[in-house]
ROGUFI-263245 format. One record per residue: y, z, x of N, C-alpha, C in turn; residue in one letter; residue number from 1; chain. Coordinates in nm, 4 decimals, padded with zeros to 6 digits. Example, Ala and Ser with C-alpha at 12.3 -4.5 7.8 and 13.67 -1.06 7.14 Angstrom:
<atoms>
<atom><n_y>-00.5690</n_y><n_z>00.7800</n_z><n_x>01.3190</n_x><ca_y>-00.4500</ca_y><ca_z>00.7800</ca_z><ca_x>01.2300</ca_x><c_y>-00.3300</c_y><c_z>00.7800</c_z><c_x>01.3200</c_x><res>a</res><n>1</n><chain>A</chain></atom>
<atom><n_y>-00.2250</n_y><n_z>00.7080</n_z><n_x>01.2850</n_x><ca_y>-00.1060</ca_y><ca_z>00.7140</ca_z><ca_x>01.3670</ca_x><c_y>00.0030</c_y><c_z>00.7870</c_z><c_x>01.2900</c_x><res>s</res><n>2</n><chain>A</chain></atom>
</atoms>
This chain:
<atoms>
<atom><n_y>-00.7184</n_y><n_z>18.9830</n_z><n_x>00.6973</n_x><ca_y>-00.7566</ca_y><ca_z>19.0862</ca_z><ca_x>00.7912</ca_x><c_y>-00.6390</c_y><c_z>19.1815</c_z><c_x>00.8100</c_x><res>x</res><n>1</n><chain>A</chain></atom>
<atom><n_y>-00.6720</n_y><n_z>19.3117</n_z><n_x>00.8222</n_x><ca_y>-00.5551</ca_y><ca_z>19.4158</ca_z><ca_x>00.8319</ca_x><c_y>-00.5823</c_y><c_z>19.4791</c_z><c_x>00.9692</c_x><res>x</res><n>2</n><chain>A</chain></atom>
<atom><n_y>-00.4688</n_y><n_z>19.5308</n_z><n_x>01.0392</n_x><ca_y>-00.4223</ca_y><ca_z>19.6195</ca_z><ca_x>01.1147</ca_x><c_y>-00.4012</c_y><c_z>19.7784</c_z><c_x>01.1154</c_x><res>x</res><n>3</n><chain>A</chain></atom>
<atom><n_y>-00.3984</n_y><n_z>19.8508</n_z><n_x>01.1714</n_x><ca_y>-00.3441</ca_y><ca_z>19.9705</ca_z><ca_x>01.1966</ca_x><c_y>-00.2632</c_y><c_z>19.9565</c_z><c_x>01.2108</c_x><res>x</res><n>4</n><chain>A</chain></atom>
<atom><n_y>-00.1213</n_y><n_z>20.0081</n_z><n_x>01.1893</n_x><ca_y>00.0521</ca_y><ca_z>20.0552</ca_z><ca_x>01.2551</ca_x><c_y>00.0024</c_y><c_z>20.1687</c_z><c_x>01.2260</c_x><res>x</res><n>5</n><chain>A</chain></atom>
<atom><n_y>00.0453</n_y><n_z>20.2896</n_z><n_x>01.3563</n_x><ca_y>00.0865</ca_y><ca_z>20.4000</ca_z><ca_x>01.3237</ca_x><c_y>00.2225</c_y><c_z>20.4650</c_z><c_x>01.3858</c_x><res>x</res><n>6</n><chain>A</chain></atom>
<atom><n_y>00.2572</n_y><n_z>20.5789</n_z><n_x>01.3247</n_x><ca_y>00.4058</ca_y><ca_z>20.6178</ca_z><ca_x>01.4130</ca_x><c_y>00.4384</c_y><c_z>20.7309</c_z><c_x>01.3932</c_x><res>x</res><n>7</n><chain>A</chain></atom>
<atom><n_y>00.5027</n_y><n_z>20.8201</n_z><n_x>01.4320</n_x><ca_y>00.5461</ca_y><ca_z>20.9910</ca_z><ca_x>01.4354</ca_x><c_y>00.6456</c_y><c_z>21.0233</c_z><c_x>01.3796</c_x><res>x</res><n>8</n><chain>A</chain></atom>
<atom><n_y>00.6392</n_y><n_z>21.1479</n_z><n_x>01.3101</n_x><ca_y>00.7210</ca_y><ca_z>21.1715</ca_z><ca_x>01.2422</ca_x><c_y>00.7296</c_y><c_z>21.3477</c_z><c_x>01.2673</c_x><res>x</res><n>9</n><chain>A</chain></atom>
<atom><n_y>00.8514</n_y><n_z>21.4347</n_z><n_x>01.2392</n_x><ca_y>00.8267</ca_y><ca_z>21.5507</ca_z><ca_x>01.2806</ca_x><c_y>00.7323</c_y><c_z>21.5867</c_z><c_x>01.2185</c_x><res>x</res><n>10</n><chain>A</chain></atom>
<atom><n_y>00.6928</n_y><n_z>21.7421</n_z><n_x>01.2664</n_x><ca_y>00.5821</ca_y><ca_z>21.8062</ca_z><ca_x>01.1792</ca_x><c_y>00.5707</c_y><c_z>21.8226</c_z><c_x>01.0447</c_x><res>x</res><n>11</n><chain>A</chain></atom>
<atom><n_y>00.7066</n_y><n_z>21.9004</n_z><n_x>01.0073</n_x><ca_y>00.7566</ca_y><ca_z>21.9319</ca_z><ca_x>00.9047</ca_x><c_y>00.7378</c_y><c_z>21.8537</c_z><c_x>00.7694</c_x><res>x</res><n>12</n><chain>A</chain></atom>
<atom><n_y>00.7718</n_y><n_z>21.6963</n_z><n_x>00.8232</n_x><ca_y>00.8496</ca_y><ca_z>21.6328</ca_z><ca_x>00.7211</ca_x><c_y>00.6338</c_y><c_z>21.6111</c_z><c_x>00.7308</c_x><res>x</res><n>13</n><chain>A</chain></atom>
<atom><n_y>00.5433</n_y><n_z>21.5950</n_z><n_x>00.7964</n_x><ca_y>00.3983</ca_y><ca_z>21.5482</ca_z><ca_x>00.7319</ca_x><c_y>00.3646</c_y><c_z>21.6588</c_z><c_x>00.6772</c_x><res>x</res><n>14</n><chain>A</chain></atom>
<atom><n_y>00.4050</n_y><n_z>21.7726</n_z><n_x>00.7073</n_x><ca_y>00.3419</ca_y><ca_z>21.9025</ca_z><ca_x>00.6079</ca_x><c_y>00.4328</c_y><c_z>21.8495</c_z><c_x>00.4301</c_x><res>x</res><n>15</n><chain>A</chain></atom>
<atom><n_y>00.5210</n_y><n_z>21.8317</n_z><n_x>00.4555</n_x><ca_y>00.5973</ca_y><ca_z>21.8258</ca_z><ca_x>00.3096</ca_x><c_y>00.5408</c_y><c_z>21.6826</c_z><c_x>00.2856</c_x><res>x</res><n>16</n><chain>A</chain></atom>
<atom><n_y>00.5457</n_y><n_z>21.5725</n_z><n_x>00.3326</n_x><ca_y>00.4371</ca_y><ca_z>21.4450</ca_z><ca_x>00.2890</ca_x><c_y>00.3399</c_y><c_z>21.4460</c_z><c_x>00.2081</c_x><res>x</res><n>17</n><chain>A</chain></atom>
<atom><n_y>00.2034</n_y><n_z>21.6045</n_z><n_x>00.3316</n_x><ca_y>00.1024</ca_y><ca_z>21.6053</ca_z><ca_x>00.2703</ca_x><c_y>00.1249</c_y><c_z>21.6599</c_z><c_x>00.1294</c_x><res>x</res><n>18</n><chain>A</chain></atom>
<atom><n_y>00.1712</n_y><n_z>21.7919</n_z><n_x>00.1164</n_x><ca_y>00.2235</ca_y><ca_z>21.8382</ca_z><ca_x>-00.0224</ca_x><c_y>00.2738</c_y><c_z>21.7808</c_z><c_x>-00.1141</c_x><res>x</res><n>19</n><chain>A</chain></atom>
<atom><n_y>00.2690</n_y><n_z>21.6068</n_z><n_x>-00.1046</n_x><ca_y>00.3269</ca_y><ca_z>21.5462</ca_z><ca_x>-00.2130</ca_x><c_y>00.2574</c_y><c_z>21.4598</c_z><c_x>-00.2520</c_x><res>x</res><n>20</n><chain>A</chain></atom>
<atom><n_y>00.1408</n_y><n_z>21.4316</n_z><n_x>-00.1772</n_x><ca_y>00.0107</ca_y><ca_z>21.3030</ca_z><ca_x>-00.1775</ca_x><c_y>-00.0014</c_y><c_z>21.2611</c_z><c_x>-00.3223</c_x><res>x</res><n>21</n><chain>A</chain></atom>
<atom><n_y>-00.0404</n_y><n_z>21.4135</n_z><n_x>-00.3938</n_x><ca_y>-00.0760</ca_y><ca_z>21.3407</ca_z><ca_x>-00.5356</ca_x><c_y>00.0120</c_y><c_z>21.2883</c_z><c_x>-00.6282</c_x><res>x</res><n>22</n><chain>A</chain></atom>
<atom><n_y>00.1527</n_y><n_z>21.2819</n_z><n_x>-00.5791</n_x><ca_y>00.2385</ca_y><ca_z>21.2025</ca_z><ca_x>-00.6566</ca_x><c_y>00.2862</c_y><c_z>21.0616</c_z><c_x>-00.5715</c_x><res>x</res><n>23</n><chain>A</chain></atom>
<atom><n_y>00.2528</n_y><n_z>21.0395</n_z><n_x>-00.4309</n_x><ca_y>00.3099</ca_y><ca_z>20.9094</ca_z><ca_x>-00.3991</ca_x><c_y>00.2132</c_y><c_z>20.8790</c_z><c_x>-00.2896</c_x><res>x</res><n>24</n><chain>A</chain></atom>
<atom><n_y>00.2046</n_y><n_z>20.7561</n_z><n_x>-00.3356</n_x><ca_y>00.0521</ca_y><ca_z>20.7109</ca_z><ca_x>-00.2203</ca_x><c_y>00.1335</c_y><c_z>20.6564</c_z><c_x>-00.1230</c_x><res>x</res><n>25</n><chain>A</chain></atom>
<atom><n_y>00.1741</n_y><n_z>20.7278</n_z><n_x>-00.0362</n_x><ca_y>00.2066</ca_y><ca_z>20.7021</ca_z><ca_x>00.0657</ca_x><c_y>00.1815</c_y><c_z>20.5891</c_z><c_x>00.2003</c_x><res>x</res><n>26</n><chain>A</chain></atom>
<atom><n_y>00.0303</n_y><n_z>20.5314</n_z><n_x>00.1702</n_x><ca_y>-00.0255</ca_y><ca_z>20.3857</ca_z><ca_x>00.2644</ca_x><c_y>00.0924</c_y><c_z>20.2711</c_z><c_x>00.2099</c_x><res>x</res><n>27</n><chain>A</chain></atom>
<atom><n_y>00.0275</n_y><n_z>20.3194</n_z><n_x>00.0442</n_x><ca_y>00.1168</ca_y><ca_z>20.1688</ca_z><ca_x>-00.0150</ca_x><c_y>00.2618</c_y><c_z>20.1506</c_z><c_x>-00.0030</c_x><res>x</res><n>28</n><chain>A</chain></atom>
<atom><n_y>00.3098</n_y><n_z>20.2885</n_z><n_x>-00.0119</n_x><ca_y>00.4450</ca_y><ca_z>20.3278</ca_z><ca_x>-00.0446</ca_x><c_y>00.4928</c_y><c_z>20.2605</c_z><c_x>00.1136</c_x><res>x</res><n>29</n><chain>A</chain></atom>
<atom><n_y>00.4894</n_y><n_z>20.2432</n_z><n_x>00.2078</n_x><ca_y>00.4829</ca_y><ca_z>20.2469</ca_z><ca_x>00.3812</ca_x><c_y>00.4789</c_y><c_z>20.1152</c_z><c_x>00.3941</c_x><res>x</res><n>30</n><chain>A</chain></atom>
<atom><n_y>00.3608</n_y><n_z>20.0910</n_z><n_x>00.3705</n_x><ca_y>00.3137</ca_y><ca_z>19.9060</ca_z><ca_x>00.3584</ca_x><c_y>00.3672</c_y><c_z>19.8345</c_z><c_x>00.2971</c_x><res>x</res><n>31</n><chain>A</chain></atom>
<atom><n_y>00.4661</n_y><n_z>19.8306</n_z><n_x>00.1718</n_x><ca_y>00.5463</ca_y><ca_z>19.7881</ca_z><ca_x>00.1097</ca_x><c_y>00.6727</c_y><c_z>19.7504</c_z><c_x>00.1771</c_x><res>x</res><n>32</n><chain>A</chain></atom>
<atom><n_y>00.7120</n_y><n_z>19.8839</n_z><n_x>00.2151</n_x><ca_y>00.8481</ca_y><ca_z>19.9041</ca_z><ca_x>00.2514</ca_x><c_y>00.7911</c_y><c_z>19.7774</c_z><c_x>00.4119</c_x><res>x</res><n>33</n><chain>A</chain></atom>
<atom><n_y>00.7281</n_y><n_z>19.8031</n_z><n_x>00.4773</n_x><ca_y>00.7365</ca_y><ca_z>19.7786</ca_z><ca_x>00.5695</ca_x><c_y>00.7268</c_y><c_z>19.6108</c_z><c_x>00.6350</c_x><res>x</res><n>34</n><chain>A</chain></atom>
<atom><n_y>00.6117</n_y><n_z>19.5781</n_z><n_x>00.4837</n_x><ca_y>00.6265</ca_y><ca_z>19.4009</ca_z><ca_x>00.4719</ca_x><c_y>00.7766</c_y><c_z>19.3728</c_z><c_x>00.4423</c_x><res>x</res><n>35</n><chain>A</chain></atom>
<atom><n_y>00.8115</n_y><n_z>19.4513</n_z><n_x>00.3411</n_x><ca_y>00.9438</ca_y><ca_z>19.3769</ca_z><ca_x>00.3049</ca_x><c_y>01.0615</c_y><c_z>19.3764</c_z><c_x>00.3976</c_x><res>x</res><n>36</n><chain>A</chain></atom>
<atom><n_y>01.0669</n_y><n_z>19.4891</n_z><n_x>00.4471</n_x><ca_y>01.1834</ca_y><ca_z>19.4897</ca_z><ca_x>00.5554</ca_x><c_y>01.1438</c_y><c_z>19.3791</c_z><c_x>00.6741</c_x><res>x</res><n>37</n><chain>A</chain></atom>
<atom><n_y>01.0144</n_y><n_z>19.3664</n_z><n_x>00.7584</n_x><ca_y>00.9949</ca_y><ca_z>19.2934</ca_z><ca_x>00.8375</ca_x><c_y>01.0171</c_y><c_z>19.1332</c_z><c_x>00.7718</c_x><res>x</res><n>38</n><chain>A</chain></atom>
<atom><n_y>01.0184</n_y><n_z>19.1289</n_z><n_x>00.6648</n_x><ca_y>01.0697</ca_y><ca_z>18.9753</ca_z><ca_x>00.5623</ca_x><c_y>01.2293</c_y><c_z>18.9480</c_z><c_x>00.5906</c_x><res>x</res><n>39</n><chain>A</chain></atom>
<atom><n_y>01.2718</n_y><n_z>19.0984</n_z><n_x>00.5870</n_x><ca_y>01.3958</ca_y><ca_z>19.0803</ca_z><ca_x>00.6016</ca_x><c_y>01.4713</c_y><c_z>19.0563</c_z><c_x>00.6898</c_x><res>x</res><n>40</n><chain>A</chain></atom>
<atom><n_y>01.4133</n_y><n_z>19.1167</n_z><n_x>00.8090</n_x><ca_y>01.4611</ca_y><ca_z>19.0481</ca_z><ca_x>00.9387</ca_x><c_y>01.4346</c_y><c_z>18.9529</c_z><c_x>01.0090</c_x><res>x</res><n>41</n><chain>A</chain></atom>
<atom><n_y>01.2902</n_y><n_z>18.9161</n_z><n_x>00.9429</n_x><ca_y>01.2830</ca_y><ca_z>18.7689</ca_z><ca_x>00.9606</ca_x><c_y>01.3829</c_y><c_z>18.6506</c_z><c_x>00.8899</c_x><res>x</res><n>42</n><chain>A</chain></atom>
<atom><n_y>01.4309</n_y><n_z>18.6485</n_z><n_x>00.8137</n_x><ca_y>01.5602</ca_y><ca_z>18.5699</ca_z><ca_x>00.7186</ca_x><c_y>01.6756</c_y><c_z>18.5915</c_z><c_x>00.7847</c_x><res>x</res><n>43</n><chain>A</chain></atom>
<atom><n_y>01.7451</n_y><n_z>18.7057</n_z><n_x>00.8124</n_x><ca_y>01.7850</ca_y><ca_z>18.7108</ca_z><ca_x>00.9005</ca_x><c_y>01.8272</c_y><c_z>18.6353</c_z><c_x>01.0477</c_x><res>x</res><n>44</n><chain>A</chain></atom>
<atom><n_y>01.7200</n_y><n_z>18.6834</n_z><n_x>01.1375</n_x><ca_y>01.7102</ca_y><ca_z>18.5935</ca_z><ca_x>01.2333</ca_x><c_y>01.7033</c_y><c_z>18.4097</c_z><c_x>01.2149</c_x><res>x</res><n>45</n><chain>A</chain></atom>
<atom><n_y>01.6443</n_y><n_z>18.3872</n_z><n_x>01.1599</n_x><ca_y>01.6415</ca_y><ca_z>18.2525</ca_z><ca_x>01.1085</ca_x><c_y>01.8095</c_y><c_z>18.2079</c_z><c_x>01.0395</c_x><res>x</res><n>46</n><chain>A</chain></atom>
<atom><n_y>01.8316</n_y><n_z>18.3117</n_z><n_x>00.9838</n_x><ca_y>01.9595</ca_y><ca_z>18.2656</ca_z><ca_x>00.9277</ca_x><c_y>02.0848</c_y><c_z>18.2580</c_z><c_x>01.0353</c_x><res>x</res><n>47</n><chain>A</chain></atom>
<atom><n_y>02.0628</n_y><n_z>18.3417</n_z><n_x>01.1493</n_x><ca_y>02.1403</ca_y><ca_z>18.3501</ca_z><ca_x>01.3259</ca_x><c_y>02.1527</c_y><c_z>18.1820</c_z><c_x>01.3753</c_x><res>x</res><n>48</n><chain>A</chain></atom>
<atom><n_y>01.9648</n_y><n_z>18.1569</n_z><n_x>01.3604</n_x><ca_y>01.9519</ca_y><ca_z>18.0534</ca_z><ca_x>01.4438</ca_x><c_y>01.9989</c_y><c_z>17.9392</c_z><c_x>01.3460</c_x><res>x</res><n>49</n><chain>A</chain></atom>
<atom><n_y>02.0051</n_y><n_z>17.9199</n_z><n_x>01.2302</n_x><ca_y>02.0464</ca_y><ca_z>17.8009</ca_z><ca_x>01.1629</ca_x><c_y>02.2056</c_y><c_z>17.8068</c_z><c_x>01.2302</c_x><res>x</res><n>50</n><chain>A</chain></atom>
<atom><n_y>02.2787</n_y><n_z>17.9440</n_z><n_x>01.1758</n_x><ca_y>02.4141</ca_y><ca_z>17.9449</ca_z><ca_x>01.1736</ca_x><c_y>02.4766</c_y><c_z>17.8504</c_z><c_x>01.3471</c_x><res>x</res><n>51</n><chain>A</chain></atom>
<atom><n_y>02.3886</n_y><n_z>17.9403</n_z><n_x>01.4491</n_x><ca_y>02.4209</ca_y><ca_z>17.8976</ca_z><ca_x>01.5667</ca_x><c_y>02.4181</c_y><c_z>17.7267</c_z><c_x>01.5745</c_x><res>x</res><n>52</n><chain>A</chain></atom>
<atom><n_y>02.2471</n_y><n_z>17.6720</n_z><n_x>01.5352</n_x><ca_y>02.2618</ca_y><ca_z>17.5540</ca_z><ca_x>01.5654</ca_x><c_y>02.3681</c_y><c_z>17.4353</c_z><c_x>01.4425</c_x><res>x</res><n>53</n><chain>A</chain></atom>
<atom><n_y>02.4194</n_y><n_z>17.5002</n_z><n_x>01.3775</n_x><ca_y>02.5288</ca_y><ca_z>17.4458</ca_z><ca_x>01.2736</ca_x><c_y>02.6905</c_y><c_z>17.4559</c_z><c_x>01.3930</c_x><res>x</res><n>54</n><chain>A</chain></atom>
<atom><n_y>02.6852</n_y><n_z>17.5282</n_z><n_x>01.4479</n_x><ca_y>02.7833</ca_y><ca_z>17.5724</ca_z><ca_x>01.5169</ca_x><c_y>02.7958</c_y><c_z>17.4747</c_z><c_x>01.6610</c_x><res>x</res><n>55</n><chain>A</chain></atom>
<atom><n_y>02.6636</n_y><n_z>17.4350</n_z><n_x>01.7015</n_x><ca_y>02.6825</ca_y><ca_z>17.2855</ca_z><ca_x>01.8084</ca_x><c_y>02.7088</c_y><c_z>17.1302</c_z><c_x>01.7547</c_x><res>x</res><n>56</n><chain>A</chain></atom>
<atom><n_y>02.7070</n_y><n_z>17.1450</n_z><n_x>01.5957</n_x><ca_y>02.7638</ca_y><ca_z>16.9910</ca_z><ca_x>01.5351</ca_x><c_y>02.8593</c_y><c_z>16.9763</c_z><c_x>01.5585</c_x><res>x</res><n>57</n><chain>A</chain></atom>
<atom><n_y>02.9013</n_y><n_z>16.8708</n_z><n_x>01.5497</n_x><ca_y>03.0874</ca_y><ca_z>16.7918</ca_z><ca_x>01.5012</ca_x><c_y>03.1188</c_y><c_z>16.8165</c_z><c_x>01.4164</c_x><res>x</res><n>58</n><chain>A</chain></atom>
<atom><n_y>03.0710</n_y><n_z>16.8009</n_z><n_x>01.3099</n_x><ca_y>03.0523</ca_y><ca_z>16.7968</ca_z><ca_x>01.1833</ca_x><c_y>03.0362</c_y><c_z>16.6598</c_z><c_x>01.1685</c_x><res>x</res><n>59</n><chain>A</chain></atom>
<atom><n_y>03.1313</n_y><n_z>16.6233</n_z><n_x>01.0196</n_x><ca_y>03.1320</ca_y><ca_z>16.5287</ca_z><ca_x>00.9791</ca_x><c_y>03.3337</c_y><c_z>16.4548</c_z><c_x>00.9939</c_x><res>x</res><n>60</n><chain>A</chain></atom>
<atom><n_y>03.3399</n_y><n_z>16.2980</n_z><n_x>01.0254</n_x><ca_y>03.4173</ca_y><ca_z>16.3012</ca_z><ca_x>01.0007</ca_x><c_y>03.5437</c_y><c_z>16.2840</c_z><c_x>00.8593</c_x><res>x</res><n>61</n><chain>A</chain></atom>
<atom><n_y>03.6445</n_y><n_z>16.3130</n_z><n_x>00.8794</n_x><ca_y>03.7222</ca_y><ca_z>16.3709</ca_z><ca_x>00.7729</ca_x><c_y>03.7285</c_y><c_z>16.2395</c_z><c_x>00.6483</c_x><res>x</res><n>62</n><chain>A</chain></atom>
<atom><n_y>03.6950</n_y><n_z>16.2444</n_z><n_x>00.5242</n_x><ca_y>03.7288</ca_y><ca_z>16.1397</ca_z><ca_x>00.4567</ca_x><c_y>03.5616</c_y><c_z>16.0911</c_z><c_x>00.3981</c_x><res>x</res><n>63</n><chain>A</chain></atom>
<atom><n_y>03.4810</n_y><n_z>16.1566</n_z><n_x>00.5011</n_x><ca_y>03.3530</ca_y><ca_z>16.0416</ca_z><ca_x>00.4708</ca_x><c_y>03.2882</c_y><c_z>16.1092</c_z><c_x>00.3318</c_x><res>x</res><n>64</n><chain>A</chain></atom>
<atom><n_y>03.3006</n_y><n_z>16.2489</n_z><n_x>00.2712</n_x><ca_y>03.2818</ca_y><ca_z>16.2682</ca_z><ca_x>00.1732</ca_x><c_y>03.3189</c_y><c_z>16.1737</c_z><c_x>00.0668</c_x><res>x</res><n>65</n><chain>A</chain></atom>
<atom><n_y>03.4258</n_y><n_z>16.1695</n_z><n_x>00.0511</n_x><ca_y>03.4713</ca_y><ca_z>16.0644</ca_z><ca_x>-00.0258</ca_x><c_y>03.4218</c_y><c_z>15.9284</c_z><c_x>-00.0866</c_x><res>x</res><n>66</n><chain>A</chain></atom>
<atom><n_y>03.4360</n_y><n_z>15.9065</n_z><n_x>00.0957</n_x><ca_y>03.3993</ca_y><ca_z>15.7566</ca_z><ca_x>00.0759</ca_x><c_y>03.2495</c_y><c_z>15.7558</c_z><c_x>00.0434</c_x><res>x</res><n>67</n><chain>A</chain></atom>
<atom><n_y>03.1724</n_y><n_z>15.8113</n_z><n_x>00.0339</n_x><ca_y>03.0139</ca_y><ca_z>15.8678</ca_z><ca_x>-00.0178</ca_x><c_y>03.0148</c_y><c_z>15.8311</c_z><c_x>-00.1272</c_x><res>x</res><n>68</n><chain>A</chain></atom>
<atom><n_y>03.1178</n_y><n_z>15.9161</n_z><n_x>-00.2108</n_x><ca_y>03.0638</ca_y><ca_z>15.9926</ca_z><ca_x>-00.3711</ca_x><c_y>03.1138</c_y><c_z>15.8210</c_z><c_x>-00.4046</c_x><res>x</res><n>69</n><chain>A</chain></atom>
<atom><n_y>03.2161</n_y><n_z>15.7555</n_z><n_x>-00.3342</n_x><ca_y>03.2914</ca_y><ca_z>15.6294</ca_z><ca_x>-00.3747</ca_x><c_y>03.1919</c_y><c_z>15.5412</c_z><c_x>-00.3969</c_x><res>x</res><n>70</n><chain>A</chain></atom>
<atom><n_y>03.1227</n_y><n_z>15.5178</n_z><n_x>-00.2983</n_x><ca_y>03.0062</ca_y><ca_z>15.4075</ca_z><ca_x>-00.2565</ca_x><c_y>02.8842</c_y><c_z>15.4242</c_z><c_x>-00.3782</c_x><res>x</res><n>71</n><chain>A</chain></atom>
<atom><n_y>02.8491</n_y><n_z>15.5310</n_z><n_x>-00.3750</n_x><ca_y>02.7656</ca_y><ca_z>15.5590</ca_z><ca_x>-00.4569</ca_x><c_y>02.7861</c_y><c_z>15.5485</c_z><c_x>-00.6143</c_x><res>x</res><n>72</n><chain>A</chain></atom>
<atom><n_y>02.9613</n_y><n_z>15.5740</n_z><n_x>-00.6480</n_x><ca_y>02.9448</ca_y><ca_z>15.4747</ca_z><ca_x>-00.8050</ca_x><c_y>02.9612</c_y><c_z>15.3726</c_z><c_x>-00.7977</c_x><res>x</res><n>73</n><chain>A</chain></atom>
<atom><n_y>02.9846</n_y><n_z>15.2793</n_z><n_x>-00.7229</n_x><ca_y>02.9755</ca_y><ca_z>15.1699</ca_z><ca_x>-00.7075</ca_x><c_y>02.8455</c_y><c_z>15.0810</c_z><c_x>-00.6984</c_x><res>x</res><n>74</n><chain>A</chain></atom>
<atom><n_y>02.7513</n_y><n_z>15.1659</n_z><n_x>-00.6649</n_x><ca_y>02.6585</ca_y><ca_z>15.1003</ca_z><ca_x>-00.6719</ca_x><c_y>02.5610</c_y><c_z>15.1299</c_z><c_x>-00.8080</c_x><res>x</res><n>75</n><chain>A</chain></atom>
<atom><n_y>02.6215</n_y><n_z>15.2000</n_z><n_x>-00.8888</n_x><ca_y>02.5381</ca_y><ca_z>15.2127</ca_z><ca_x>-01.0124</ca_x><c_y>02.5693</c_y><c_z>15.1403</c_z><c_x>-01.0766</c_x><res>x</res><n>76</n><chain>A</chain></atom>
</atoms>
């Protein structure tokens, strides 16, 4: 199911728009741009909230890498 967005633009620049219709379809050209950017700030934001909640860990403590990769040939 689709929506309407609409939005303003000076006069000018829809008189020079219209004068260009038959070379750029302008719905698609709009709708494109406009999924993709809203993609983009969705990743974005998501990428805020990962960073933040990475930022309330401890982490890990120091050494346990190690002792990981250690354990693990050991058991092969």
């Amino acid at each position: 199911m689709s929506s309407v967005i609409s939005f303003k633009v000076p006069k000018e620049i829809k008189e020079k728009a219209k004068k260009l219709k038959h070379y750029v379809n302008w719905s698609q050209e709009l709708r494109d741009y406009f999924i993709r950017r809203v993609q983009e700030v969705e990743r974005d934001v998501n990428m805020r909230i990962i960073i933040d909640e990475l930022k309330k860990t401890e982490g890990v403590p120091r050494g346990s890498a190690v002792a990981s990769v250690r354990e693990n040939r050991d058991s092969s």
